[in-house]
C-alpha positions as CSV (number, residue, x, y, z in Angstrom):
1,X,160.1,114.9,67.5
2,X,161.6,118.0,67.0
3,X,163.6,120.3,68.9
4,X,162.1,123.9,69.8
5,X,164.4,126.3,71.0
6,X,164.8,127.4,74.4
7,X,163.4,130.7,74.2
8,X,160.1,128.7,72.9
9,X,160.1,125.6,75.1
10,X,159.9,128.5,78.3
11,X,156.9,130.2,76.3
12,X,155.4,126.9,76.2
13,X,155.7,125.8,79.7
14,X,154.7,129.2,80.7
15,X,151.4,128.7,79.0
16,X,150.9,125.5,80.2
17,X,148.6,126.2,83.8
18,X,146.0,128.9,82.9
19,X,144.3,131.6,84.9
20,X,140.5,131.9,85.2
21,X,138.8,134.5,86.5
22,X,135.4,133.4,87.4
23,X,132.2,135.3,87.9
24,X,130.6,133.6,91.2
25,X,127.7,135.5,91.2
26,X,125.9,137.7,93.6
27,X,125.7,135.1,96.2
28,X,123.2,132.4,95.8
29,X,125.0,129.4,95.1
30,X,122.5,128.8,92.1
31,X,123.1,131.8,90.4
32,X,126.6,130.5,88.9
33,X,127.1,129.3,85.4
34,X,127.8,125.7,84.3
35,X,131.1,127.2,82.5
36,X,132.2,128.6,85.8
37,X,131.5,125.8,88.2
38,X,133.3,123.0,85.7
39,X,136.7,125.7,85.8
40,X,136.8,125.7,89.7
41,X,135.9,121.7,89.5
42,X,139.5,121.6,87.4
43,X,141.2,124.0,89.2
44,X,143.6,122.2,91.7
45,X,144.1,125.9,93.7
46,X,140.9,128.1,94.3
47,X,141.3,131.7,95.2
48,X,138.5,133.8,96.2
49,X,137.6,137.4,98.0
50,X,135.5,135.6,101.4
51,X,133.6,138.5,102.0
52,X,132.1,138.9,98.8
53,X,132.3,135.0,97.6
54,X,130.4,132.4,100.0
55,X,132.5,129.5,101.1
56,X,129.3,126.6,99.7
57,X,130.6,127.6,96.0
58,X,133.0,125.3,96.5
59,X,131.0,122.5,98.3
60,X,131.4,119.9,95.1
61,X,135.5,120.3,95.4
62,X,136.0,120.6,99.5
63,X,137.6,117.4,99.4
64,X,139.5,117.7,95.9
65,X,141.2,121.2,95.6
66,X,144.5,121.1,96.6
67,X,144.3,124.7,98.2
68,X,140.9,126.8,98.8
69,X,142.6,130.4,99.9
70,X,140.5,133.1,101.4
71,X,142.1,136.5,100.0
72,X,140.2,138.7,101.3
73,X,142.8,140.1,104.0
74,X,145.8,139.3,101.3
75,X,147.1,142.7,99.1
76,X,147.8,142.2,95.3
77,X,151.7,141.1,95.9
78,X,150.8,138.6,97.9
79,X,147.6,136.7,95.3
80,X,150.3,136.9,92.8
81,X,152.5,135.3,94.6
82,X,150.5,132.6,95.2
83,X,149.6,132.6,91.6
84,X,153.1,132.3,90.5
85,X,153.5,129.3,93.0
86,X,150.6,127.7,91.6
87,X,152.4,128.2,88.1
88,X,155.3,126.6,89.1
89,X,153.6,123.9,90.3
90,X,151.7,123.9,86.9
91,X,148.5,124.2,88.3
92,X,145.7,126.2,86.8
93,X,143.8,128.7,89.6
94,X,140.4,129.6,89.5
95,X,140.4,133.0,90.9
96,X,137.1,133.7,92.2
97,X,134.8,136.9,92.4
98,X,131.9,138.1,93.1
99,X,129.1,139.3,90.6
100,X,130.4,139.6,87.0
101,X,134.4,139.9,87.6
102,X,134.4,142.6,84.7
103,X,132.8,144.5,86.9
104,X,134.0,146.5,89.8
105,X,136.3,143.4,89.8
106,X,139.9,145.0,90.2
107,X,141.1,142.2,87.5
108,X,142.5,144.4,85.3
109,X,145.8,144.8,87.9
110,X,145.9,141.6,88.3
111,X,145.5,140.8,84.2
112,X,148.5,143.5,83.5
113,X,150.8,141.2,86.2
114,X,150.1,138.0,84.6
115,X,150.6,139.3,81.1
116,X,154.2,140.1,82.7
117,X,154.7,136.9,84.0
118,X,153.5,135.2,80.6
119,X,150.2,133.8,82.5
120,X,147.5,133.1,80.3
121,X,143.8,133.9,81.8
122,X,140.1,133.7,80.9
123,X,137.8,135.4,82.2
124,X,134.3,133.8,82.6
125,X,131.4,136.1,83.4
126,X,128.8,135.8,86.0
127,X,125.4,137.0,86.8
128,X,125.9,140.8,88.3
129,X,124.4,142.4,91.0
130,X,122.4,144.8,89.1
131,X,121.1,141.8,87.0
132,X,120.1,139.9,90.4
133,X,118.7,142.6,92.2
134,X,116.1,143.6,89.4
135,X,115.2,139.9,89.3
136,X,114.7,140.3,92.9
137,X,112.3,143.2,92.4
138,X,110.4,141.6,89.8
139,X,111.0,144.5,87.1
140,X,112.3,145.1,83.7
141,X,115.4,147.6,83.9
142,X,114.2,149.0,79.7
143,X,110.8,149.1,79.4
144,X,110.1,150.8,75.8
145,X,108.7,154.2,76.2
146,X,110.7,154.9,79.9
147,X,113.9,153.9,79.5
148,X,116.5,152.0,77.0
149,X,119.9,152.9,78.6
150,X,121.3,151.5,81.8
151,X,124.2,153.2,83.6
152,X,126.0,151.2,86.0
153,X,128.5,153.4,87.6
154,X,130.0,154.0,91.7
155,X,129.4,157.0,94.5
156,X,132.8,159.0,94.3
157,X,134.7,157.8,97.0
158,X,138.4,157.1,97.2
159,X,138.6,156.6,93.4
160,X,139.6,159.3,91.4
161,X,136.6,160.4,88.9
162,X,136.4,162.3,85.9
163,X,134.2,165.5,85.9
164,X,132.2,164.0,83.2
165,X,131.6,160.6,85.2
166,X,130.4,162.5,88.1
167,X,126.5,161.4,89.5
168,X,125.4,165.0,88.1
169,X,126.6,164.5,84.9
170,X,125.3,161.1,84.2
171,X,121.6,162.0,86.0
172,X,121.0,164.3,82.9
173,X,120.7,161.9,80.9
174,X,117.4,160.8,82.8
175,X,118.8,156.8,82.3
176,X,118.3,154.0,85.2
177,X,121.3,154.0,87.5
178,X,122.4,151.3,89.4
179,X,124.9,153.0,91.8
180,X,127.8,150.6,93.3
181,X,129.5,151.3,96.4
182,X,127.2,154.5,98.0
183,X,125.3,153.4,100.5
184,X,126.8,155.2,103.1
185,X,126.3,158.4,101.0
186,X,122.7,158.1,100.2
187,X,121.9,161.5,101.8
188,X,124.6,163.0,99.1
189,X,123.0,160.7,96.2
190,X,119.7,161.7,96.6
191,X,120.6,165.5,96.9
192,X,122.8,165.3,93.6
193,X,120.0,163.0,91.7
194,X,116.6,165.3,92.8
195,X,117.0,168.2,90.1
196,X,117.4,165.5,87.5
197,X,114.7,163.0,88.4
198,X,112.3,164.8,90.7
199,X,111.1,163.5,94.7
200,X,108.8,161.0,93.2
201,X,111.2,159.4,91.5
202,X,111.3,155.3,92.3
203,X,114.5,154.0,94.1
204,X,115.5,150.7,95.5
205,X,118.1,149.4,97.3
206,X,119.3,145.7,97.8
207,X,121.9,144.9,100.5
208,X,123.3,141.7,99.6
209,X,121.2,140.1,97.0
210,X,121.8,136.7,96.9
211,X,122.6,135.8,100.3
212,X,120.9,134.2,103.0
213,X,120.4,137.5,104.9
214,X,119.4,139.7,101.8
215,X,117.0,142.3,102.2
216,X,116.1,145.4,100.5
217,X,113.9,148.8,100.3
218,X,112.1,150.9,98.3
219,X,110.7,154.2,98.0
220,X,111.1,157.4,96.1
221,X,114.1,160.0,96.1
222,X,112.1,162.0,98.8
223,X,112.3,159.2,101.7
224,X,114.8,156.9,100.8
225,X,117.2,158.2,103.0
226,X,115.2,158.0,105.9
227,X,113.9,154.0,104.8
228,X,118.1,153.1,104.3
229,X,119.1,154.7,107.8
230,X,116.2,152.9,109.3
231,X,117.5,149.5,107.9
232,X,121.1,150.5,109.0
233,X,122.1,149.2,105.7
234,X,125.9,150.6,105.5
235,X,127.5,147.9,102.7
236,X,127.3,145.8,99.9
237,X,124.5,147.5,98.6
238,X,123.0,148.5,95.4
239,X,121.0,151.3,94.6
240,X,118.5,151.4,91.5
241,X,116.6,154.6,90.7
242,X,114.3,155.4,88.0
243,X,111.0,155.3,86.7
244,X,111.6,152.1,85.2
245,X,111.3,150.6,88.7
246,X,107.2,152.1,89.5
247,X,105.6,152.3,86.4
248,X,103.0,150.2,84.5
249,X,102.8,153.0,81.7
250,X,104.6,151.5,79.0
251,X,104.6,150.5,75.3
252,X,104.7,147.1,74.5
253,X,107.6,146.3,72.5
254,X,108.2,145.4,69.0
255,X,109.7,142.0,69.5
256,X,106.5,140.3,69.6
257,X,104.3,143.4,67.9
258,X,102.3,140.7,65.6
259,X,102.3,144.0,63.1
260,X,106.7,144.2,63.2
261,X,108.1,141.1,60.6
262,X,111.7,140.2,61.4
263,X,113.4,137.2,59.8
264,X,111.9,134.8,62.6
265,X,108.7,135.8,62.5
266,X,108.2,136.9,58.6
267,X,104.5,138.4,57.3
268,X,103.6,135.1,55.4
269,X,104.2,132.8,58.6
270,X,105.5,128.7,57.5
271,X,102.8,126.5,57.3
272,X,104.7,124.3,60.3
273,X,106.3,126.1,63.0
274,X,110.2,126.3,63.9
275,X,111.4,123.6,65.7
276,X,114.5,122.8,67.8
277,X,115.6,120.6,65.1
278,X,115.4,123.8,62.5
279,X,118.0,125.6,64.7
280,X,121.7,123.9,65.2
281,X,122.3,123.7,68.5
282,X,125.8,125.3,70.2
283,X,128.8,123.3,69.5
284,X,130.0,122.9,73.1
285,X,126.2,121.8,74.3
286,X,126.3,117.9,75.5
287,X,122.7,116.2,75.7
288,X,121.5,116.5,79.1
289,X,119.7,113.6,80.5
């Protein structure tokens, strides 16, 4: 067995324990992937933001994480602390957010600090808000003929934007927006969105989709306001506006146009039909029972 040099063997046993920053979702237990749920099952320490992440994620390992830490009242020093305990301890940490964790998930401090402290990380994605919410409403967020383009984007608040990510400058575009963090400014939303999209335009907003006590409106941009203050809705919530969201006026799409060819579904059709067996299956897939 050979000998590796010091400067190496630290590298190594830096890289040993692992980092994973896991998309829980927008609430509902369900909603998280396999991938996720098997990293916090191997994760001896668990750290996740309480108000945003409910505690029955973690019902399978209660009883065999070694640590299950609330963060939400902890700052940045003080996660990474914890982090770097849980390195020295060799233990990997499944660090826990709400939603898809590449969005809106402030990981990308918390990725330049480990890349400082020779951490390695993964990040695993998870079902987003936006992506939960339009389930919720039983809709189609690009509906050919309406709209193809989806901005996802936050109400100007105490984060610094740039002129040309500012709510008028992406509502000329005409796209579906699904607005983060503006609740509390809808009045200022829907005056900075009407030239663009018009009073009739279709809005909803979900107020934590997911959870037990979701709920949600809808309406147009000319009584939204109104329908939001009358719910006293004043967090977590995501708004969604555009015609996407009240129309049945559409084009079919060319995916299953039995005019459009494409290489699974050529002009001069097989005479058997694909199979499951014609199609190799993902590497990592194990047969389920």
């Amino acid at each position: 067995m050979g000998v590796y040099p010091k400067r190496l063997q630290q590298k190594a046993v830096e890289k040993i324990m692992k980092v994973y920053f896991i998309g829980a979702g927008p609430g509902d237990p369900e909603l998280i992937t396999i991938k996720a749920l098997n990293r916090i099952k191997q994760s001896p320490v668990i750290l996740y933001a309480g108000s945003l992440v409910p505690r029955a994620i973690f019902a399978e390992v209660e009883s065999t994480a070694e640590k299950i830490v609330d963060t939400a009242a902890m700052n940045l020093d003080e996660i990474m602390q914890m982090i770097e305990e849980a390195q020295q301890s060799d233990n990997d940490v499944a660090r826990v957010h709400s939603g898809d964790p590449s969005l809106y998930g402030a990981i990308g401090e918390q990725i330049r600090r480990l890349e400082k402290m020779g951490i390695d990380y993964e990040i695993i994605p998870g079902v987003s808000a936006t992506s939960a919410s339009a389930a919720w409403l039983g809709k189609e967020l690009t509906l050919s003929g309406v709209s193809q383009t989806i901005i996802m984007t936050r109400y100007e608040g105490k984060t610094p934007f740039p002129e040309r990510e500012r709510l008028p400058a992406l509502a000329a575009s005409g796209a579906t927006l699904a607005i983060h963090l503006g609740v509390t400014r809808i009045h200022k939303i829907v005056e900075e969105l009407l030239p663009f999209y018009g009073e009739d335009c279709p809005v909803a907003v979900c107020y934590r989709t997911g959870w037990p006590d979701q709920d949600k409106v809808t309406g147009t941009l000319k009584d939204i306001v109104k329908k939001v203050r009358d719910k006293k809705f004043t967090r977590t919530s995501l708004i969604l506006v555009g015609a996407v969201l009240g129309t049945d006026e559409f084009r079919d799409s060319y995916l299953y146009d039995e005019n459009q060819a494409h290489v699974y579904r050529p002009k001069v059709k097989p005479a058997t039909n694909r199979d499951a067996k014609s199609t190799a299956a993902h590497p990592s897939l194990k047969k389920i029972e």
